[in-house]
N, C-alpha and C positions, 0 to 999 in steps of 0.2 A: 515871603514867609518870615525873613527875619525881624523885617518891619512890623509886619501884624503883632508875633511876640514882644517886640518893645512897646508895642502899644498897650497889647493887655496888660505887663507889667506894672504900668501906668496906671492902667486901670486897676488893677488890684493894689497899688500902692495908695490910691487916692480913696477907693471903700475903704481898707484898712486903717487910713486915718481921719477920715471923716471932713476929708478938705484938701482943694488943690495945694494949697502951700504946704500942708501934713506930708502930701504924696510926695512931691518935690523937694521938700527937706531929705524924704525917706531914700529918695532914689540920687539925691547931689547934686540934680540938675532945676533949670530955673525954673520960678513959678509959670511965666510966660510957655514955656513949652510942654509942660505936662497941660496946660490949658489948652494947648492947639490938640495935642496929641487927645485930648477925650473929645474936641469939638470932631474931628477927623473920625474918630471910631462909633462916635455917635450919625456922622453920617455914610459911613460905613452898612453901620447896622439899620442904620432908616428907622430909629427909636431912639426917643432918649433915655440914657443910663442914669443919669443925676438930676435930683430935683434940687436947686439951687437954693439954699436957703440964710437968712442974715447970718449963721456963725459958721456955715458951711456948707456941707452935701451929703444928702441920703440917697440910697438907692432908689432909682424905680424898679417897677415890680417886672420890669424888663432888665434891670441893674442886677436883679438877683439872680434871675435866671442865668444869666450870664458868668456870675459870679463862682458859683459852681464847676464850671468848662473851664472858665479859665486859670483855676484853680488849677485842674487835671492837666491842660495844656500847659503852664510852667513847669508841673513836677516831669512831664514825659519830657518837655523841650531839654531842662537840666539833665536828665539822665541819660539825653542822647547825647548831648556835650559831654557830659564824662565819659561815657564809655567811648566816645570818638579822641579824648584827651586822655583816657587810662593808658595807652601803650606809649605814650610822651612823659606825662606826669605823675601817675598812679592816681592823680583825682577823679575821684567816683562817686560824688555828688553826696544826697542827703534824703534819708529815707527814714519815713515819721511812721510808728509800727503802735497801733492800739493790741491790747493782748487780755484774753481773759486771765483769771485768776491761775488756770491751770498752767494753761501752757506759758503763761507769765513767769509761775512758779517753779515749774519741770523742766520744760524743754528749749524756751526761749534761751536760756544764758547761754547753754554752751553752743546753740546753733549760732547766736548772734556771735561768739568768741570767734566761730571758725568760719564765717561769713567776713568779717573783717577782715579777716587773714587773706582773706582770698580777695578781697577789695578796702588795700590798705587806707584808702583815702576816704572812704565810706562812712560820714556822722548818721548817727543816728539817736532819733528820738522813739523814747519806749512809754507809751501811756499803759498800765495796767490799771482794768479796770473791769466791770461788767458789761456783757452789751450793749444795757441803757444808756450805758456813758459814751461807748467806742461809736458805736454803729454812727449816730448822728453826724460825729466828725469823720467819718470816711464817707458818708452820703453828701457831706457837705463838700468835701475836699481837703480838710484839712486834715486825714489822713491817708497816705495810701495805701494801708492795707490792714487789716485787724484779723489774728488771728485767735478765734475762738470756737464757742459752739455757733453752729449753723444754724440761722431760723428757720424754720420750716416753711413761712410764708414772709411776706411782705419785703422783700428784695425787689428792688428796682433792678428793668431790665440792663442797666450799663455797670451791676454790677454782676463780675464773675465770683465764682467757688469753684474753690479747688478741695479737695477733701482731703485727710493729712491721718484722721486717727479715731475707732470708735471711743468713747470715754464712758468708762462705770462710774455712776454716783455712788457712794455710800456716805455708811454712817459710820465716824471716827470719835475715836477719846486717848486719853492718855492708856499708858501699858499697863499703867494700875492701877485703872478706874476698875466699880465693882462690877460695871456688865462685864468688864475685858476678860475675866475670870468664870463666864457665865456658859453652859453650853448650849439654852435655850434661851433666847430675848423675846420679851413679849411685849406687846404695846404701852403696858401700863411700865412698865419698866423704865423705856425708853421717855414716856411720860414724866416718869420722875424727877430726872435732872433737867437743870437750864440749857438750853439752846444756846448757840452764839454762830451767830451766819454774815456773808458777807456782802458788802453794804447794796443794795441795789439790783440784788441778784435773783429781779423774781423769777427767773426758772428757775432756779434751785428752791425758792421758797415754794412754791409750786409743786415741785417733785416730791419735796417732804413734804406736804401737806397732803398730796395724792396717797403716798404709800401710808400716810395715818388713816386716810377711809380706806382704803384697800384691808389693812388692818382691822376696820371694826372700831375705832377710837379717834376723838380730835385730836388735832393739832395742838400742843401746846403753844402757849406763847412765846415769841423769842425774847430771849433775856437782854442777849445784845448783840448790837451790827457793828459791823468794822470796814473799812475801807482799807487794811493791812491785815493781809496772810498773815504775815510776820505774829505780829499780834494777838491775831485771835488760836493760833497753834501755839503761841508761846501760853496765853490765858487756859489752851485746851489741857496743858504739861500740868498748870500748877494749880487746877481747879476739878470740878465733875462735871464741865459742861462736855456737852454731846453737838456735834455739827454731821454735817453734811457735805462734802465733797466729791472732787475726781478722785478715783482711788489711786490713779498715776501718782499723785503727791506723795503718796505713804513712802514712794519707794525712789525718792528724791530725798538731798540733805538737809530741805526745811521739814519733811516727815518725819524727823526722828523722832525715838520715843512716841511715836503715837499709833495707833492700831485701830485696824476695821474691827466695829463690832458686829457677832453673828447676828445675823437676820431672818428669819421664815421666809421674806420674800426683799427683789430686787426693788430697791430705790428706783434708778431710772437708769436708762441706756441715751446716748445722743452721739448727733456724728460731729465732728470735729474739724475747721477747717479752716483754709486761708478766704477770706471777700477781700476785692480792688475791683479798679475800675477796670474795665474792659479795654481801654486806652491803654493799662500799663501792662497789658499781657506779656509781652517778648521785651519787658527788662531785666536783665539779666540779677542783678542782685534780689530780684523778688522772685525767681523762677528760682536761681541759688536756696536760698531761704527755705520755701517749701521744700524743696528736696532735701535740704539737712536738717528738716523736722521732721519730713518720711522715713528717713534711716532713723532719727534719735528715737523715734516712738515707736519701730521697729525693732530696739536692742531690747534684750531680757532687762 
């Protein structure tokens, strides 16, 4: 077993840079031996990984498939060595976390704050982003776990869901925009001001776009996309642009000043949840995790 993992290692250090000497630099040890070690696992697997070429090495279309697993098999192998090394050292490895805007914005900091606490030695990496960005990188391997909205379809079977929290869309603006003041919103209303949504986020563009035919009227155009929360609620404070969000945000410390406007009818409803791989099920800082996201999105 331990052999195999320093093999894949190898292997993934030599995809990763595009050539035995890359890999070998990467990993400290000699070119010569990262060379046996991919001849060995290529007859291992009775395929070859690498198509040899004058400035280096690309995957075969058997390299890739492989690439994937062994991506999942380092992150599990490390996490078993930590938690077999946390009653010795407190090291508790490194856990790479995609997260949509919401729970990026709401509920990840302070789970993540007391997730550390609880596994001092635990880095982690925090991608915020929308699903077209996250999902890829946990279907590839290069993240283990994205916590967002759940697709409804298109999951590959080796990834699990775990479900964390239902989430309302609505529609937001600042305290003293002039719908905020309104007791009846009508489509034309809502029509009037610019949009500003967040970058890459077609469910949400989708959802607004449903509740304008639900309404009886188009969609307006969006004025403008952002790839920062931050940003586009700061733009929503000092402007009349109208968006679209979780309404968990509103009641969070990047929601300030900004208010749900009324509606005749509901934006959207979706369910909300943890995807990894099915390999990392019984890691304990990812089981941790989910659970301190089940309690935060459980408090008033």
């Amino acid at each position: 077993m331990l052999q195999n993992v320093a093999l894949l290692r190898q292997f993934l250090a030599v995809a990763k840079g595009g050539s035995i000497s890359a890999g070998a630099q990467a990993l400290s040890i000699s070119q010569p031996a990262v060379s046996k070690a991919i001849h060995r696992l290529e007859r291992e697997m009775g395929v070859a990984l690498f198509e040899r070429r004058a400035r280096g090495v690309v995957l075969t279309r058997f390299g890739i498939a492989l690439l994937r697993h062994a991506k999942q098999i380092e992150t599990e192998w490390n996490f078993a060595q930590s938690e077999l090394g946390a009653f010795k050292s407190g090291r508790t490895g490194h856990l790479r976390i995609g997260a949509g805007p919401y729970f990026g914005g709401a509920l990840l900091p302070g789970a993540i704050s007391e997730l550390q606490s609880r596994f001092p030695g635990l880095r982690i990496n925090l991608q915020i982003d929308a699903n077209p960005k996250t999902l890829p990188g946990l279907f590839s391997g290069d993240l283990d776990i994205v916590i967002a909205r759940i697709p409804t379809s298109n999951i590959p079977d080796y990834i699990e869901t775990r479900h964390i929290t239902n989430i309302r869309q609505c529609v937001i603006a600042a305290a003293d925009h002039p719908l905020a003041r309104k007791r009846r919103v009508t489509a034309a209303d809502l029509v009037a001001y610019p949009w500003i949504l967040y970058e890459d986020d077609d469910e949400t563009v989708a959802s607004r776009d449903n509740m304008f035919r639900r309404l009886g009227a188009e969609a307006p155009r969006i004025a403008l996309m952002s790839t920062s929360l931050l940003a586009i609620f700061q733009l929503l404070r000092t402007g009349t642009y109208l968006s679209s969000v979780a309404s968990g945000l509103l009641t969070s410390q990047v929601g300030h000043g900004l208010v749900e406007i009324p509606l005749p009818i509901e934006v959207s409803r979706f369910k909300g949840g943890a995807m990894f791989a099915r390999t990392l099920a019984n890691v304990a800082p990812i089981n941790a995790l989910i659970e301190l996201l089940r309690r935060s999105a459980a408090s008033p």
